[in-house]
C-alpha positions as CSV (number, residue, x, y, z in Angstrom):
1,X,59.7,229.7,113.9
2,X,61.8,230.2,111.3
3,X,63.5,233.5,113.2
4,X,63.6,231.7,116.3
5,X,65.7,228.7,113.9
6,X,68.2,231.2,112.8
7,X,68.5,232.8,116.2
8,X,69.8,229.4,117.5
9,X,72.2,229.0,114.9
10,X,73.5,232.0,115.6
11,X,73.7,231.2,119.5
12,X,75.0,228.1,118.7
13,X,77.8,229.7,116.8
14,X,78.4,232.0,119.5
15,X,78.5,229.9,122.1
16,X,81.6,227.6,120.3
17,X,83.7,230.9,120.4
18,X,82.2,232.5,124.6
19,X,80.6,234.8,123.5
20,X,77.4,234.3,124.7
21,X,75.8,233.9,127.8
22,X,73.6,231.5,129.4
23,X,70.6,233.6,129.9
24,X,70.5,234.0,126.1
25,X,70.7,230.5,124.9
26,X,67.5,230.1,127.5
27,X,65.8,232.6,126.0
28,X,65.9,230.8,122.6
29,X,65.4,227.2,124.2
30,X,61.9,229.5,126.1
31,X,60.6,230.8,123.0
32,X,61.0,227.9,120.9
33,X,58.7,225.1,122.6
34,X,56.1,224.4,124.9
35,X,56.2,220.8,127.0
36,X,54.1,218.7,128.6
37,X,55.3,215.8,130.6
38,X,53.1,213.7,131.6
39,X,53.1,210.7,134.3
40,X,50.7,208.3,135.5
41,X,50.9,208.2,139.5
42,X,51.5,204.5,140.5
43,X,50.1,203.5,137.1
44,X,49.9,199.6,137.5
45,X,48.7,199.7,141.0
46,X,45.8,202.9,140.1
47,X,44.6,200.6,137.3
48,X,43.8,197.2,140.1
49,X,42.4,199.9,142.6
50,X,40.1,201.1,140.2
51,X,39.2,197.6,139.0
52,X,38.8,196.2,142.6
53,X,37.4,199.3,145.1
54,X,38.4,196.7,147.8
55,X,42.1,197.6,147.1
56,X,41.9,201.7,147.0
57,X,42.5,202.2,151.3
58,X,44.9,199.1,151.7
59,X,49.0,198.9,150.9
60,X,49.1,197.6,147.0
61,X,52.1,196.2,145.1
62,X,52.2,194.9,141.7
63,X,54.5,192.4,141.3
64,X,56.2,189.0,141.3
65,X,55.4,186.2,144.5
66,X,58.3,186.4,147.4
67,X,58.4,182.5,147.2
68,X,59.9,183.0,143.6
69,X,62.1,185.9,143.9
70,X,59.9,188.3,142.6
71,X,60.3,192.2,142.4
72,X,57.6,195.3,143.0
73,X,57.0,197.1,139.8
74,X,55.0,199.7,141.3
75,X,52.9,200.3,144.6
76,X,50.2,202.8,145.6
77,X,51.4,205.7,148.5
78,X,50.4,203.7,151.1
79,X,52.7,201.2,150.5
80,X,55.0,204.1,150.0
81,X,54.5,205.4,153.6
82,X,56.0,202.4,154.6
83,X,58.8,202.5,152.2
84,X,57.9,200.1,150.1
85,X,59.4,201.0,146.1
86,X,59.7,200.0,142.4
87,X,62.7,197.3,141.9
88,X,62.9,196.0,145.7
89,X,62.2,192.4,146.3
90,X,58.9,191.2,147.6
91,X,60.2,189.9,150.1
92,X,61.8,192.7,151.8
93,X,58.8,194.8,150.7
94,X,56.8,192.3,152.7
95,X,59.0,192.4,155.8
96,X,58.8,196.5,155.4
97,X,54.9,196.2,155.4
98,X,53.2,193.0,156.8
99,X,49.5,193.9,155.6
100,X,51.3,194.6,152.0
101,X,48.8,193.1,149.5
102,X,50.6,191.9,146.3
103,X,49.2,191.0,143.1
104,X,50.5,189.2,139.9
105,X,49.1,192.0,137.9
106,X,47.9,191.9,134.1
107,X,50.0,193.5,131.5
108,X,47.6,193.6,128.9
109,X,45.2,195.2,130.7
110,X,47.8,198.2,131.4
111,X,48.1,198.2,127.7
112,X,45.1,199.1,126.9
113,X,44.6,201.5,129.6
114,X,47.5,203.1,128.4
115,X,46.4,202.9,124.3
116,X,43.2,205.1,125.9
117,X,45.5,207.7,127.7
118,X,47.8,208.4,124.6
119,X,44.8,208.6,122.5
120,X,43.4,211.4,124.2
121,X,46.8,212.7,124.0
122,X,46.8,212.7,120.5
123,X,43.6,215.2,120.5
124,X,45.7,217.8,121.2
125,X,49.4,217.3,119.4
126,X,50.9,214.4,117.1
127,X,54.3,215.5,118.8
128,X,54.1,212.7,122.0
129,X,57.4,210.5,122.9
130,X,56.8,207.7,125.1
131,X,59.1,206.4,127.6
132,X,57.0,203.9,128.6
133,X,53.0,202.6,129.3
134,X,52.4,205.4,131.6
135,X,54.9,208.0,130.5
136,X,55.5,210.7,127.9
137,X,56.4,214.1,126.5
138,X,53.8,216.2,124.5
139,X,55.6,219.3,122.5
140,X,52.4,221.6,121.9
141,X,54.1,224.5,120.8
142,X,52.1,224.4,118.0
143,X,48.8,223.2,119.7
144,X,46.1,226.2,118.7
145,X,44.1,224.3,121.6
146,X,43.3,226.5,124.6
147,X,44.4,229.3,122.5
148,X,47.9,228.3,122.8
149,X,48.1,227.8,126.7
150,X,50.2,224.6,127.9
151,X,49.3,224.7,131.1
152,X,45.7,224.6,130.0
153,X,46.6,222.3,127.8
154,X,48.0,220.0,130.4
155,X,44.9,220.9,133.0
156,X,42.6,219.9,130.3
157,X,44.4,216.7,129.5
158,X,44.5,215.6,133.2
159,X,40.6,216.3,133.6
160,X,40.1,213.9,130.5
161,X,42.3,211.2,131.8
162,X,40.3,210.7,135.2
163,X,37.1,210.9,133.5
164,X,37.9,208.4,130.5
165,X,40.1,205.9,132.4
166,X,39.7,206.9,136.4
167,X,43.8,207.1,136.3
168,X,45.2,210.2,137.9
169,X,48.1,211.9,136.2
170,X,50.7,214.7,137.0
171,X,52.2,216.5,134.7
172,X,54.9,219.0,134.6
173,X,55.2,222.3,131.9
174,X,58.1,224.2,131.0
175,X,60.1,224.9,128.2
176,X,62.3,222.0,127.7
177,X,62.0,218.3,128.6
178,X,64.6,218.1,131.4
179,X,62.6,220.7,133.4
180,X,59.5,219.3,132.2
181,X,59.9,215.7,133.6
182,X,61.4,217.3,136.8
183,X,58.2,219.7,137.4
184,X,55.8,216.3,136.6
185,X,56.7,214.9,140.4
186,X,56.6,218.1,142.3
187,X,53.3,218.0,142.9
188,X,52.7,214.4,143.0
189,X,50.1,212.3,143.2
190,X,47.8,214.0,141.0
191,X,49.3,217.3,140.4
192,X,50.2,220.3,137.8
193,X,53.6,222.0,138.5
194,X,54.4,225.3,136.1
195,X,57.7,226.1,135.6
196,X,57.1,230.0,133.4
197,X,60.6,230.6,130.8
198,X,61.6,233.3,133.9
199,X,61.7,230.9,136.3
200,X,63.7,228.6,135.2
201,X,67.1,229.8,136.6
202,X,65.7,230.3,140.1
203,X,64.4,226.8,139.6
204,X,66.9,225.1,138.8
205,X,69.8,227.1,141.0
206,X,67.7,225.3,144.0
207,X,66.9,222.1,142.4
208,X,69.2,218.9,144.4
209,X,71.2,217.1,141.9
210,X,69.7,214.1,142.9
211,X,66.6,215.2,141.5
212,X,68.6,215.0,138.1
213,X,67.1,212.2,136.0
214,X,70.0,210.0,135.0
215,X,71.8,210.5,138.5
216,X,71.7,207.6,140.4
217,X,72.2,206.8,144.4
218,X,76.3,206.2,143.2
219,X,76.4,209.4,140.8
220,X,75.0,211.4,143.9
221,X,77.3,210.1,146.1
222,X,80.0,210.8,144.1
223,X,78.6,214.3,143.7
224,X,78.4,215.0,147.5
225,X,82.0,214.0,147.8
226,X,82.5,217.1,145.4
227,X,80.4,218.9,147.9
228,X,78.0,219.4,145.2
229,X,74.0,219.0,146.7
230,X,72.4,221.4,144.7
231,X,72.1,222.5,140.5
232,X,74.0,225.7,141.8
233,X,77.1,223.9,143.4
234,X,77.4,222.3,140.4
235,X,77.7,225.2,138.5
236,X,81.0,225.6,140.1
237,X,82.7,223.0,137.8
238,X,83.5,223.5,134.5
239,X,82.6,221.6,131.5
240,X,85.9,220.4,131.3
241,X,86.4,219.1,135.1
242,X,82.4,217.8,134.8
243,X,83.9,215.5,131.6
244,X,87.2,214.6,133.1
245,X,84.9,213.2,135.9
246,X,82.1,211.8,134.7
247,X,82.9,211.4,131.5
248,X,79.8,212.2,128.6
249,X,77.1,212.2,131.5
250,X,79.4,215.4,132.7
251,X,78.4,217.3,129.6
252,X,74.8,216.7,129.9
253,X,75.4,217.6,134.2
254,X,76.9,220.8,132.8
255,X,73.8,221.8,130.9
256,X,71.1,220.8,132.9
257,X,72.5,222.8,136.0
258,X,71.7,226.1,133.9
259,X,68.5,224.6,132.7
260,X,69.5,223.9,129.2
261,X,68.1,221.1,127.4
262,X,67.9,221.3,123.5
263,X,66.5,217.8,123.1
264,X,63.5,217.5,120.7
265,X,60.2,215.6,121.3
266,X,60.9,212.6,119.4
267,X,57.7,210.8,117.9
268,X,59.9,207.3,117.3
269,X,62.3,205.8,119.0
270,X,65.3,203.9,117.7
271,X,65.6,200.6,119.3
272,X,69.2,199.8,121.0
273,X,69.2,197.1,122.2
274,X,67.3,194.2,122.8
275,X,68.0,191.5,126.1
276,X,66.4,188.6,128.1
277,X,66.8,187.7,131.7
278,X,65.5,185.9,134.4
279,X,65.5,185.2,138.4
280,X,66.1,182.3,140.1
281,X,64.1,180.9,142.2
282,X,67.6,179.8,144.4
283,X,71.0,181.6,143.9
284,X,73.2,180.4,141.7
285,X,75.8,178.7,144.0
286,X,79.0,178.9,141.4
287,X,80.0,179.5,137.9
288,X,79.3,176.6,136.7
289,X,76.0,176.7,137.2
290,X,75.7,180.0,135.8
291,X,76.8,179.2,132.3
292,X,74.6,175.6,132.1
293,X,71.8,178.5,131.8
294,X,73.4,180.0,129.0
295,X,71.8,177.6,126.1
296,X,68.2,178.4,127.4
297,X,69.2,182.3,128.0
298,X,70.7,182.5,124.4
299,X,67.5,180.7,122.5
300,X,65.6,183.0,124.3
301,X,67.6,185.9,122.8
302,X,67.5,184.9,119.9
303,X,64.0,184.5,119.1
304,X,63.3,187.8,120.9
305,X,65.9,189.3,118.0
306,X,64.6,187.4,115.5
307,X,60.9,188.7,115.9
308,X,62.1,192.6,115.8
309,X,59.9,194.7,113.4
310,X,62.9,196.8,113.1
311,X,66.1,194.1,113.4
312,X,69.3,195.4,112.7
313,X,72.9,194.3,112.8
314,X,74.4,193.3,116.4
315,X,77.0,195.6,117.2
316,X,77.7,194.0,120.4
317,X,76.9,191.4,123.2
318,X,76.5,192.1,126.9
319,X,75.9,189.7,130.1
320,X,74.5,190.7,133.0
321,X,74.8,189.1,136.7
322,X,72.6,190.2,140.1
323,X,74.3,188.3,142.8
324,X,72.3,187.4,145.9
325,X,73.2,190.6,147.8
326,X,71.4,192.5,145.0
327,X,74.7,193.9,143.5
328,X,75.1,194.0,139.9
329,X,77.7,194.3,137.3
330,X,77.3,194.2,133.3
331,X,80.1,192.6,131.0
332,X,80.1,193.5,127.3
333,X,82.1,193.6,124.2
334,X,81.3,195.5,120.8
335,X,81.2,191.6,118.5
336,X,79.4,191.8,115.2
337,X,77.7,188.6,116.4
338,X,77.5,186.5,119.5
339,X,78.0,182.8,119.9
340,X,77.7,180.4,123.2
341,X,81.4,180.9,123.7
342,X,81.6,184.7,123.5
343,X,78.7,184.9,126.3
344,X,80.9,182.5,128.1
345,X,83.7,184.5,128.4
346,X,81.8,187.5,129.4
347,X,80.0,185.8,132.5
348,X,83.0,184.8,133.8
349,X,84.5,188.5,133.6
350,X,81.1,189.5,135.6
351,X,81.0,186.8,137.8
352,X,84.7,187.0,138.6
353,X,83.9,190.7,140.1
354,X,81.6,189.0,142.9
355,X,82.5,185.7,143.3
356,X,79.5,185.1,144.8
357,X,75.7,183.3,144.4
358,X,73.8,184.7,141.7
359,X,70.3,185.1,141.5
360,X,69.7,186.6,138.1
361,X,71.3,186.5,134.8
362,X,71.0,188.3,131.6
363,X,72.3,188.3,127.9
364,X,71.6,190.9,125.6
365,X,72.7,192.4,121.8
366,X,74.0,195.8,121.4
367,X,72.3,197.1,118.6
368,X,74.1,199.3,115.5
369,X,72.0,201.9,113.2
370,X,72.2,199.8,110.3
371,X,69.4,197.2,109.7
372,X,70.3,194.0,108.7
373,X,70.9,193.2,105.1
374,X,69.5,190.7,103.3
375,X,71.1,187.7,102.6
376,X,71.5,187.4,98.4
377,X,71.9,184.3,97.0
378,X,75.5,184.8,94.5
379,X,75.7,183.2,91.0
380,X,78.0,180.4,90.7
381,X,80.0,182.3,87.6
């Protein structure tokens, strides 16, 4: 390990002055880990199928009522076949799919479901980052299980999951995390996709860039109107013109199109923010009745911040509106710390982009790296 170290130094040195090529900072990203990402298929809805066999052959959501606004969080691939999805309202899902059968759902159960999964993940590395109940990276580099094999690794893994829990997972292995997380949904639902260090150029050169996590339905649009569909058209740009239009998203664009990702397996992650928000049961006609929700918003910040295991300083406030046509806009300003008034102000910068009836509103803190210091009591003298 410590060779393969200094050989990325060196590359790394080498690649601030050209002279090195692509093919040789993948070979030191190849040798140098082993990942495993791993993803629940339809996590909230497997768990309420396998609780209530009556649900496995019908359309399943998990989510909020339509008579209250509420949103799908997840739904099983027969909703799917009727293109129901994550984050669309319940009641266009309903319209979409009649027979759709929707439930409230049970967040603690899905806790400990997932507690179980990440302990069996644990059997084989301590390296695991989750992104979420049902989500997460494994490094096993160093894993002496399976005499070393990640795709063993992960095949094993997936065979303990169904027999412990009865949740399905698909995972993805390669050599870095980008590639990783795009290999877990190729063969989805329930599926193992391999992507060997030599195939990761001819991998990638075909992959579409909306496949690119981080790249949105407007990133990808923007990226067809470069004439860019695929990792290899994208090649075409440099890293310069990449930044100049997309900003510090075109840096990461520039090195995921050659299958570069140099991002570690991190075991904690650092909290940045922390936000509250809520849907309306009716829109929001006018401005003025967006900011007589503020008091209840902010108390509900605040107690949310004040009952952080790991609170640190506010390094900035942020409001966020959802109009009734199910556009969006965030307003935010980097304030040390945020009052009634400052929120104020930054609604009606949001809400002044729309104009319009709002059905959800969020407030949030912009969290800094510093944790918050203690407040000393001075001397008099």
């Amino acid at each position: 390990m410590a060779l393969v170290v200094g050989m990325a130094q060196k590359m790394n040195s080498a690649q601030a002055s050209g002279e090195v090529s692509v093919a040789a900072l993948e070979t030191v990203t190849q040798v140098s880990r082993k990942i495993v990402h791993c993803d629940c298929d339809c996590f909230f809805a497997a768990v309420e199928m396998r609780d209530n066999p009556q649900l496995r052959n019908v359309p399943l959501a998990v989510g909020g009522s339509a008579d209250r606004r509420g949103v799908i969080a997840t739904c099983n691939y027969a909703a799917r076949e009727f293109g129901v999805r994550s984050a669309m309202s319940t009641a266009r899902a309903l319209r979409l799919c009649p027979d759709l059968v929707v439930v409230s759902g049970n967040m603690e159960k899905y806790r400990q479901v997932s507690k179980q999964i990440m302990a069996i993940y644990r059997e084989y590395t301590d390296l695991i980052e989750p992104l979420s109940l049902d989500e997460a990276y494994l490094d096993v580099t160093g894993s002496e299980h399976c005499s070393g094999s990640a795709t063993l690794i992960a095949e094993e893994i997936r065979a303990k999951v169904v027999a412990q829990t009865g949740i399905t997972i698909s995972a993805g292995v390669a050599s870095n995390k980008f590639i990783a997380k795009v290999a877990s949904d190729w063969n989805k639902p329930d599926g193992l996709f391999v992507v060997q260090p030599g195939q990761v150029d001819s991998f990638v050169r075909q992959l579409a860039v909306k496949k690119i996590p981080g790249v949105g339905e407007k990133t990808a649009a923007r990226l067809h109107k470069l004439g860019v569909e695929s990792c290899d058209d994208l090649r075409r740009f440099t890293l310069a013109q990449l930044i100049e239009q997309f900003g510090r998203f075109g840096s990461r664009l520039y090195d995921v199109c050659r299958g570069l990702d140099e991002r570690s397996v991190k075991t904690s992650r650092t909290r940045k923010s922390v936000s509250v928000e809520h849907t309306y049961a009716q829109d929001l006609p006018d401005l003025s009745r967006c900011e007589a929700q503020l008091p209840l918003l902010m108390q509900e910040l605040q107690a949310r911040y004040q009952g952080l295991k790991d609170r640190r300083a506010i390094a900035g406030v942020v409001v966020k509106v959802k109009f009734g046509d199910f556009s969006q806009t965030t307003a935010e300003k980097a304030l040390t710390q945020g009052g009634l008034e400052h929120f104020r102000q930054l609604l009606a910068e949001a809400w002044g982009r729309g104009g319009k009836p709002v059905r959800l509103l969020g407030l949030g803190y912009r969290l800094s790296e510093q944790p918050v210091q203690p407040q000393v009591q001075l001397a008099l003298f």
